[in-house]
OpenMM code with the backbone's topology and positions (N, CA, C; nanometers):
from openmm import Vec3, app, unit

residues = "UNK UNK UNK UNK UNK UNK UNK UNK UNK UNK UNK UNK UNK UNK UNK UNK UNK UNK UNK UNK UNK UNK UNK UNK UNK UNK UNK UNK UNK UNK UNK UNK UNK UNK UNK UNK UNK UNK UNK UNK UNK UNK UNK UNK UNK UNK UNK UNK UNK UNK UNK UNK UNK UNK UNK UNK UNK UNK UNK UNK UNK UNK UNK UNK UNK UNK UNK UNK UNK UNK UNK UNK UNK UNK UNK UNK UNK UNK UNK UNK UNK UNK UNK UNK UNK UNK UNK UNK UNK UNK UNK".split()
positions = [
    Vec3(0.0834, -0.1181, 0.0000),
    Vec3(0.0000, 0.0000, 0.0000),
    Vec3(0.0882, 0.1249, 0.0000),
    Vec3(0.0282, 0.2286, -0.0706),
    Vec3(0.1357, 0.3507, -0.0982),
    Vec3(0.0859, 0.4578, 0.0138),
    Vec3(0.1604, 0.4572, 0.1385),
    Vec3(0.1360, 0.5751, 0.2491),
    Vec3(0.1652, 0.7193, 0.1859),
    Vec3(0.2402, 0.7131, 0.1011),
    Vec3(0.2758, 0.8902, 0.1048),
    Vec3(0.1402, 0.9371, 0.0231),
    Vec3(0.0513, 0.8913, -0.0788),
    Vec3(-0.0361, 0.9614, -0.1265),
    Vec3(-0.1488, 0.9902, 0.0089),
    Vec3(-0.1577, 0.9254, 0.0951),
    Vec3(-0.2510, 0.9649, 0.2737),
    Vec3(-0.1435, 1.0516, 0.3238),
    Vec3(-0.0487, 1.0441, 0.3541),
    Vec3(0.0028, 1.1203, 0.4013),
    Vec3(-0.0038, 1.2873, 0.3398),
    Vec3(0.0209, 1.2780, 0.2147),
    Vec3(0.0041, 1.4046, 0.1389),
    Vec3(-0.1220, 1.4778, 0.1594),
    Vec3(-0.2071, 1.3736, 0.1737),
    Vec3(-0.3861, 1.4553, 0.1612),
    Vec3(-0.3991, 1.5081, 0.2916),
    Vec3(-0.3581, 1.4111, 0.4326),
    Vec3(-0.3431, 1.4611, 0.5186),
    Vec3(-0.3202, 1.6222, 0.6158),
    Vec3(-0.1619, 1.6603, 0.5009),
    Vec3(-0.1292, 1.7499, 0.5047),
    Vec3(-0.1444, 1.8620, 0.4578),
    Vec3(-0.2396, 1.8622, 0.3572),
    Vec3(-0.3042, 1.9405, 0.2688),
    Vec3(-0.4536, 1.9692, 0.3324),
    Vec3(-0.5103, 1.8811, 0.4165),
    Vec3(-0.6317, 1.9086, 0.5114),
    Vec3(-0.5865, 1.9671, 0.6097),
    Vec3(-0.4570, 1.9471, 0.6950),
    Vec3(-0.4217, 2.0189, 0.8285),
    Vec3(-0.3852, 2.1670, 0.7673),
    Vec3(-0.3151, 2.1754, 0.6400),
    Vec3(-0.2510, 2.3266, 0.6225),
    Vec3(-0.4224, 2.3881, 0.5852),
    Vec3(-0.4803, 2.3761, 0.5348),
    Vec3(-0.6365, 2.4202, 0.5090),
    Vec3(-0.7057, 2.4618, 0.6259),
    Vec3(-0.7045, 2.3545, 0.6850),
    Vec3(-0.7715, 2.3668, 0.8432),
    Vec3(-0.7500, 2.5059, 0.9504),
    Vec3(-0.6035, 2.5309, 0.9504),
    Vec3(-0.5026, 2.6001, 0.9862),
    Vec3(-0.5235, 2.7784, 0.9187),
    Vec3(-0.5208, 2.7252, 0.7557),
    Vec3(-0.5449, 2.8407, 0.6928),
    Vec3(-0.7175, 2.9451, 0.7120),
    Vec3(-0.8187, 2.8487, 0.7122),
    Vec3(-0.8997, 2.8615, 0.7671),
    Vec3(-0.9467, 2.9263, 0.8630),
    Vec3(-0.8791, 2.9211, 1.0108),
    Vec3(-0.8966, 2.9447, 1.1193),
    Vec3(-0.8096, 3.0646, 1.0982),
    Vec3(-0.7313, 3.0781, 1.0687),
    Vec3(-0.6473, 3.2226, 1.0559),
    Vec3(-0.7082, 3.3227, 0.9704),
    Vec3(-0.8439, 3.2878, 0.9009),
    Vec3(-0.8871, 3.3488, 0.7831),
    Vec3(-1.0258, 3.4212, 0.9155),
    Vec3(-1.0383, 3.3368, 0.9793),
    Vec3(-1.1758, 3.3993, 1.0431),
    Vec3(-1.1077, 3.4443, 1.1510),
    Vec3(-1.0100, 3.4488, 1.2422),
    Vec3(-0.9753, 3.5399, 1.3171),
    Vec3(-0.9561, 3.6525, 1.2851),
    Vec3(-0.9015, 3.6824, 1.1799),
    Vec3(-0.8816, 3.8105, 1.0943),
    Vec3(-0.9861, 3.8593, 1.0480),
    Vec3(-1.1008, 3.7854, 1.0228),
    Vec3(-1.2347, 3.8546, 0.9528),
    Vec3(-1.2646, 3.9232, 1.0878),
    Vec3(-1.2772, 3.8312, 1.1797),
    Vec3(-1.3588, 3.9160, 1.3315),
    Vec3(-1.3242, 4.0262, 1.3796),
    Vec3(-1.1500, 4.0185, 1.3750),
    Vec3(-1.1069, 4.1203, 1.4311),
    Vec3(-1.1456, 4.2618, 1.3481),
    Vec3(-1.1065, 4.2376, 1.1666),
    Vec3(-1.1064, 4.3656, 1.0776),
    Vec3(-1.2631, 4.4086, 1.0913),
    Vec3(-1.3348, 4.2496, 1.1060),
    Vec3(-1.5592, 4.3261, 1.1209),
    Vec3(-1.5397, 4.4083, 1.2426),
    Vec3(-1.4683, 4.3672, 1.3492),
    Vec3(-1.5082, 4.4228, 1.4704),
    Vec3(-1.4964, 4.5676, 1.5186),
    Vec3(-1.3354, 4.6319, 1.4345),
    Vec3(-1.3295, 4.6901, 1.3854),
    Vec3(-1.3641, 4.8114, 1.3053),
    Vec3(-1.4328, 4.7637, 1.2165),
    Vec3(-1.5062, 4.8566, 1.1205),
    Vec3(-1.6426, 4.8988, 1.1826),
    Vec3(-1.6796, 4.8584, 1.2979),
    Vec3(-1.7968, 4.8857, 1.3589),
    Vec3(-1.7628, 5.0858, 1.4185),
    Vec3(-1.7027, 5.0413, 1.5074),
    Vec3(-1.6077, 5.1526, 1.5732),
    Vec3(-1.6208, 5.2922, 1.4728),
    Vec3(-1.5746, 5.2540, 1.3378),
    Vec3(-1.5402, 5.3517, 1.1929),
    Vec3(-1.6424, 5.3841, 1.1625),
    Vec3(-1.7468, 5.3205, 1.1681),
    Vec3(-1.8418, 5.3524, 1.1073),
    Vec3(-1.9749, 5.4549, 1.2166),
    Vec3(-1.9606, 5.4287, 1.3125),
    Vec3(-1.9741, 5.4842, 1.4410),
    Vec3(-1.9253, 5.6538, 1.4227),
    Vec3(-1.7855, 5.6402, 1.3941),
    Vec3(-1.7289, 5.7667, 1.4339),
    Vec3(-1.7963, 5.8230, 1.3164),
    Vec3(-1.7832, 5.8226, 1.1959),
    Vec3(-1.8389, 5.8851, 1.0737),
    Vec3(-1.9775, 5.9111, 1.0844),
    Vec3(-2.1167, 5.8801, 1.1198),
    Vec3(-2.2134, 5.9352, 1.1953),
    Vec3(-2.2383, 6.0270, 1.2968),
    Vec3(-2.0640, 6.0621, 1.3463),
    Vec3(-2.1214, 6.1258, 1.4802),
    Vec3(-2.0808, 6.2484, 1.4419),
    Vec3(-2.1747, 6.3444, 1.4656),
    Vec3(-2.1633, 6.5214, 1.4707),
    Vec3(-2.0592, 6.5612, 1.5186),
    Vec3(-2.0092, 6.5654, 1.6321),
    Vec3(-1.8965, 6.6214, 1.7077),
    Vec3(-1.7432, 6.5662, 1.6071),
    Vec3(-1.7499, 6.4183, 1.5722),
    Vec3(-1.6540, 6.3907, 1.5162),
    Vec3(-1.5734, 6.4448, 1.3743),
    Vec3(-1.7254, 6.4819, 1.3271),
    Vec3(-1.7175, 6.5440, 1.1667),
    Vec3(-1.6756, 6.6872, 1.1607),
    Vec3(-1.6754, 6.7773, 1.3124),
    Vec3(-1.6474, 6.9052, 1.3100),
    Vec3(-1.7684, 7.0230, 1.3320),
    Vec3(-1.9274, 6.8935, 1.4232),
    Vec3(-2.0318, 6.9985, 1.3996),
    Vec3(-2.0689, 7.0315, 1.5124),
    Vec3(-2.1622, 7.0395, 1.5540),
    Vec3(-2.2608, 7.0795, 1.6592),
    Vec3(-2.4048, 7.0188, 1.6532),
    Vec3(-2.4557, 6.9757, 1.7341),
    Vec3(-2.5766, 6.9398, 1.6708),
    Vec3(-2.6708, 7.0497, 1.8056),
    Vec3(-2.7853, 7.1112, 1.7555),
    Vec3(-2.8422, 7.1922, 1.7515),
    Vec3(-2.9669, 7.1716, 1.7128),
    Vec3(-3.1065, 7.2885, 1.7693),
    Vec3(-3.2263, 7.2214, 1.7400),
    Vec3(-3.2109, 7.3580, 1.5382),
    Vec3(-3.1387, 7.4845, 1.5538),
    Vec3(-3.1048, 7.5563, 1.4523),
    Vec3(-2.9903, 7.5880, 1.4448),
    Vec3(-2.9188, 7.5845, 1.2986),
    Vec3(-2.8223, 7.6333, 1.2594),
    Vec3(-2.8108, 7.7874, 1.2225),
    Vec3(-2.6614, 7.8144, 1.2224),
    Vec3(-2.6479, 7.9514, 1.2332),
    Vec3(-2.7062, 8.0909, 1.3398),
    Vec3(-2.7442, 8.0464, 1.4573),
    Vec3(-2.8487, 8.1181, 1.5632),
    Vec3(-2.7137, 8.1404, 1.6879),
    Vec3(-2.7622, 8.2308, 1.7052),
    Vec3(-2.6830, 8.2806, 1.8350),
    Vec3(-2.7021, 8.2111, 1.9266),
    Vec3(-2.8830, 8.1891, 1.9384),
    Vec3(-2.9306, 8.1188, 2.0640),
    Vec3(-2.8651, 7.9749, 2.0701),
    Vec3(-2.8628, 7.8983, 1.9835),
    Vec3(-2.7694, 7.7945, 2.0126),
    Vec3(-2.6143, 7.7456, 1.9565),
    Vec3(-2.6066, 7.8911, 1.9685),
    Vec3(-2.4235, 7.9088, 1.9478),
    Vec3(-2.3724, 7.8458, 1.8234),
    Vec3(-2.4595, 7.8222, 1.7444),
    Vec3(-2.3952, 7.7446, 1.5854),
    Vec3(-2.3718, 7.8529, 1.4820),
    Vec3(-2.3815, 7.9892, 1.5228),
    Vec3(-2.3719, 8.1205, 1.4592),
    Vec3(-2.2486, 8.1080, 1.3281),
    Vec3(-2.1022, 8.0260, 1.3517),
    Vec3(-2.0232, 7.9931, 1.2400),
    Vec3(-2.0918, 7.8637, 1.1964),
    Vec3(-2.2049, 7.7893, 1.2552),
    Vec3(-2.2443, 7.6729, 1.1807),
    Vec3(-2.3358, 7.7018, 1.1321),
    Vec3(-2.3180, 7.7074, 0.9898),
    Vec3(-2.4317, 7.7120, 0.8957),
    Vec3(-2.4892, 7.6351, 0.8071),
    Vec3(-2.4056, 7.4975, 0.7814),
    Vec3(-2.4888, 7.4434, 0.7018),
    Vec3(-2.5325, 7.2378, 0.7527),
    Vec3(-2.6456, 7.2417, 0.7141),
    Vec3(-2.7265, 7.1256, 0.7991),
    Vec3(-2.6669, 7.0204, 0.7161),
    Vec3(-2.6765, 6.9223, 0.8067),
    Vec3(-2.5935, 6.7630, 0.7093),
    Vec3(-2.7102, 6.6807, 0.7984),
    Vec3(-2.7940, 6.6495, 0.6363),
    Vec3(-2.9345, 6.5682, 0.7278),
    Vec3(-2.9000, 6.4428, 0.7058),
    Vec3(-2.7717, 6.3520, 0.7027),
    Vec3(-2.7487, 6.2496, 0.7147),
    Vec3(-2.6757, 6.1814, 0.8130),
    Vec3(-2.6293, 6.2634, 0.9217),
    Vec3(-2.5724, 6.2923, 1.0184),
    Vec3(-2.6842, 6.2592, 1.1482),
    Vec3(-2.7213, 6.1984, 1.2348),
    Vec3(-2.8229, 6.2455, 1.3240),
    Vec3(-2.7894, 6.2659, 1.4615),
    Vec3(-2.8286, 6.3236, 1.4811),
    Vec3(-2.8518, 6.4127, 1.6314),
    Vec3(-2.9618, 6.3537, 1.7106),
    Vec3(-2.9059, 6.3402, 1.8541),
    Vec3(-3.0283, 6.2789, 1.9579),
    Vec3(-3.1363, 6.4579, 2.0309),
    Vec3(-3.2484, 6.4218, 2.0042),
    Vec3(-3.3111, 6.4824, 2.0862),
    Vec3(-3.2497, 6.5965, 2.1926),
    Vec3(-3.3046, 6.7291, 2.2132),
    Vec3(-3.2359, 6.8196, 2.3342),
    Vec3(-3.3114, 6.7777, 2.4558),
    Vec3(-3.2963, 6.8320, 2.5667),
    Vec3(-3.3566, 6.7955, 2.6832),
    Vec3(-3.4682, 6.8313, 2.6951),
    Vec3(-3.5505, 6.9721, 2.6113),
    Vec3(-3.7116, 6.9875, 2.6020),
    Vec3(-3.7770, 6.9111, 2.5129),
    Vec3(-3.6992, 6.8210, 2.4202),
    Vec3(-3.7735, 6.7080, 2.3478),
    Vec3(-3.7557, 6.7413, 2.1729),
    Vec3(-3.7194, 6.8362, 2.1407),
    Vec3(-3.6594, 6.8910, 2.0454),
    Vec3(-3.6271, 6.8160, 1.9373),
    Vec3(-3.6098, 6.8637, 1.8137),
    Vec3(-3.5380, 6.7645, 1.7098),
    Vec3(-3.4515, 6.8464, 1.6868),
    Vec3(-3.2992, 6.8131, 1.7235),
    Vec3(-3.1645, 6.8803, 1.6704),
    Vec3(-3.1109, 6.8039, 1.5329),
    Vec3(-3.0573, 6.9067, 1.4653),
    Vec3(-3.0106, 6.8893, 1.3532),
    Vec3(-2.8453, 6.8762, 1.3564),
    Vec3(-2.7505, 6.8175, 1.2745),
    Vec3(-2.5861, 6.8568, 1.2748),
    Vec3(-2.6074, 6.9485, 1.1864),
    Vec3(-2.5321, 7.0893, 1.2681),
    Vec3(-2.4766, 7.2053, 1.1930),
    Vec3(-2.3317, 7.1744, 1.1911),
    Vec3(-2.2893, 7.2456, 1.0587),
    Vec3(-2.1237, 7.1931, 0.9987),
    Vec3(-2.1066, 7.3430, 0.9712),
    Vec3(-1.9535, 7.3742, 1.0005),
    Vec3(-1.9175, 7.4775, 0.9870),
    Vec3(-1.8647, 7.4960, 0.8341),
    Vec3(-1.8807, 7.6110, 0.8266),
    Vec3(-1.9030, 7.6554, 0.6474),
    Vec3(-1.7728, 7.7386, 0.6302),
    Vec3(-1.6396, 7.6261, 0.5496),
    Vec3(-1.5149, 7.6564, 0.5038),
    Vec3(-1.5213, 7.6956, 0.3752),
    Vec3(-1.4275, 7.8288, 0.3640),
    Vec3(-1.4179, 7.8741, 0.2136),
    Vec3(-1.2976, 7.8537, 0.2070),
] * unit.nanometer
topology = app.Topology()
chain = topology.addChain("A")
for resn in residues:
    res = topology.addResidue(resn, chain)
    for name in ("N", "CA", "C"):
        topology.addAtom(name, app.Element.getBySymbol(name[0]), res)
C-alpha cells in the first residue's frame, strides 16, 4: 500500500484547516473593527459639527455653523426637540 499519497492529503487538510482558522480570526477582528469607523463617521462632534435644534443662531451658538448635514443624526435636546448637525461653512 502507498502511504505517502494519505500522508500528502493529510497534510493538505491540516494546512487548510489552519489556513482557515487564521482566515476567520482576521475577519472578526477587521468586522469588529469597522464597527467603531463607522460609528465615528455618523457622529456630529466627530465630523467638526454641533448638533443643535437651529443652525447659524446665536441662541444655540452654531452662529459659524451654517450648514445642515441631514445624514448625520442628532439625539433629541432635553425639552424634546429635534436637533439637527450644523457643519461649519469653510471657504
Amino acid at each position: 500500500m502507498n502511504k505517502k499519497g494519505i500522508e500528502i492529503s493529510m497534510n493538505v487538510i491540516i494546512v487548510a484547516a489552519i489556513g482557515l482558522l487564521v482566515l476567520v480570526v482576521l475577519s472578526v477582528i477587521f468586522l469588529g473593527r469597522m464597527g467603531g469607523v463607522s460609528e465615528n463617521l455618523s457622529n456630529c462632534e466627530v465630523q467638526g459639527g454641533k448638533c443643535a435644534v437651529q443652525c447659524g443662531s446665536l441662541d444655540y451658538g452654531t452662529e459659524n455653523h451654517q450648514a445642515k448635514n441631514p445624514t448625520i443624526s442628532c439625539p433629541d435636546d432635553a425639552a424634546g426637540d429635534k436637533q439637527v448637525c450644523c457643519l461649519p461653512i469653510r471657504i
